[in-house]
N, C-alpha and C positions, 0 to 999 in steps of 0.2 A: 952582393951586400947592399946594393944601391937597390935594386928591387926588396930587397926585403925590409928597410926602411919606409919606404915609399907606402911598402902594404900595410906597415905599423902606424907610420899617421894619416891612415884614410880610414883605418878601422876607430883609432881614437877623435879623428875629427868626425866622426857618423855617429860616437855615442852621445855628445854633446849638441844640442839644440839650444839655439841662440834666444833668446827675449824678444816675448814680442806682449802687444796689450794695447791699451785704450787709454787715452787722456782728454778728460772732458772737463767742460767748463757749464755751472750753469748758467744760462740765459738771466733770471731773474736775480739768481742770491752773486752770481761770479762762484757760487761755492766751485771747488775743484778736483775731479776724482780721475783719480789714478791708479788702475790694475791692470797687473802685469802677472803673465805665466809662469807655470815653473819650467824651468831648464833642461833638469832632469827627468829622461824618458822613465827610468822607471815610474817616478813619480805621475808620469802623462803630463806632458807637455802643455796641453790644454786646460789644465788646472790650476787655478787661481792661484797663486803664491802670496802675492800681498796687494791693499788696498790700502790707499793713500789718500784721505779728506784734507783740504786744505782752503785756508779764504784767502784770496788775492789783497784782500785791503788791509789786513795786518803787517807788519814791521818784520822787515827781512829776520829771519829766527826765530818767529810767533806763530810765520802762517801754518803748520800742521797742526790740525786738531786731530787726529785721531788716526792710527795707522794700526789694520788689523791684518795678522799673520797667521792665529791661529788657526789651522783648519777647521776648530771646531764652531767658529766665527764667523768663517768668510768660505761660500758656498757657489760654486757657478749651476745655472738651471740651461744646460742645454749649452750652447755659443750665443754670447753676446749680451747675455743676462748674470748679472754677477750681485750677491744678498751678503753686508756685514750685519753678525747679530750686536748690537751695541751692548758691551759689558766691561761696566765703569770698574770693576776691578782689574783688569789688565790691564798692563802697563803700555803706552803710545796711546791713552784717551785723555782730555783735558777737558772735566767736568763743569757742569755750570757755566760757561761761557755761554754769552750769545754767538753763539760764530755764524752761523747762514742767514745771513744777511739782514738781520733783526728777526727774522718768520719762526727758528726755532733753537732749542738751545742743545748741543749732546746730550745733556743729564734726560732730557723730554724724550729720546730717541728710542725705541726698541728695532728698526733695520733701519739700513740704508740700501738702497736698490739703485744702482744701474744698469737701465739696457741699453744696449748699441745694438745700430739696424747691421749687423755684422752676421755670415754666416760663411764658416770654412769652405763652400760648397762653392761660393763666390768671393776669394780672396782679392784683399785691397790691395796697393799698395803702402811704403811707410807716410807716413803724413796726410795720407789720401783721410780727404773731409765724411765725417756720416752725423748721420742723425742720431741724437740720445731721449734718453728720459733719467732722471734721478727724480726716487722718490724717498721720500722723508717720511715712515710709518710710528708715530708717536706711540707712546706706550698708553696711550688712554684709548687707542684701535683710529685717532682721527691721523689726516693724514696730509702732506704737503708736496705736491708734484709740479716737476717744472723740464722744462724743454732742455737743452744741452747741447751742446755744439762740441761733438769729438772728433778726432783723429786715431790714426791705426798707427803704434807704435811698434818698428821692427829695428832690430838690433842687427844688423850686418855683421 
């Protein structure tokens, strides 16, 4: 009985994959992006689950601007390259705001791009420092790019 136990939760602890993802900061604006994987293998694991904009200088409760979930939204290109499409009708977007850092406002946005110098190929550790980019693609095609200082988020 005690082996047959044993075999049931290693099978159930193997279908579950833990959280893992990228939390960046930018350099210029402080804006702050946060995406994390999904969980479930069926879904792959290494697919985007949510993306989380936020500004550091707003008032505990304020800082998210914008949190995109849907898949049809939020797109990973490869590892380490992760695209929200901005669409003010869904709900977790806080329009017309200037939020990044005076340079641009949500409602101006058509994506939001973070890459991390990230490849499965050569895994981090959790916390472990990389280099980013976020870029800011306006919806008139001009465009807003800035440097980012992220880390490797793993969920133990």
């Amino acid at each position: 009985m005690k082996t047959l136990t044993i075999a049931i939760a290693a099978i159930l602890a193997s279908t579950v994959a833990h959280a893992d993802g990228f939390i960046c900061k930018g350099l210029n604006t402080g804006t702050k992006v946060k995406v994390f994987n999904r969980t479930n293998p069926v879904e792959g694991t290494r697919n985007p689950a949510v993306m989380i904009i936020s500004n550091t200088e707003l008032d505990v409760g304020d800082k998210t601007i914008a949190t995109f979930k849907d898949a049809s939204l939020l797109e990973a290109e490869g590892y380490g390259k992760y695209t929200a499409k901005v669409d003010l009708r869904f709900k977790g977007s806080r329009a017309g705001e200037n939020t990044f850092g005076g340079v641009v406002t949500l409602g101006e946005l058509a994506t939001i791009t973070l890459h991390v110098g990230f490849d499965y190929a050569h895994p981090v550790a959790n916390t472990q420092a990389l280099e980013g980019t976020i870029t800011y693609i306006k919806r008139d095609g001009d465009y807003v790019k800035e440097a980012a200082a992220c880390s490797r988020y793993l969920k133990n």
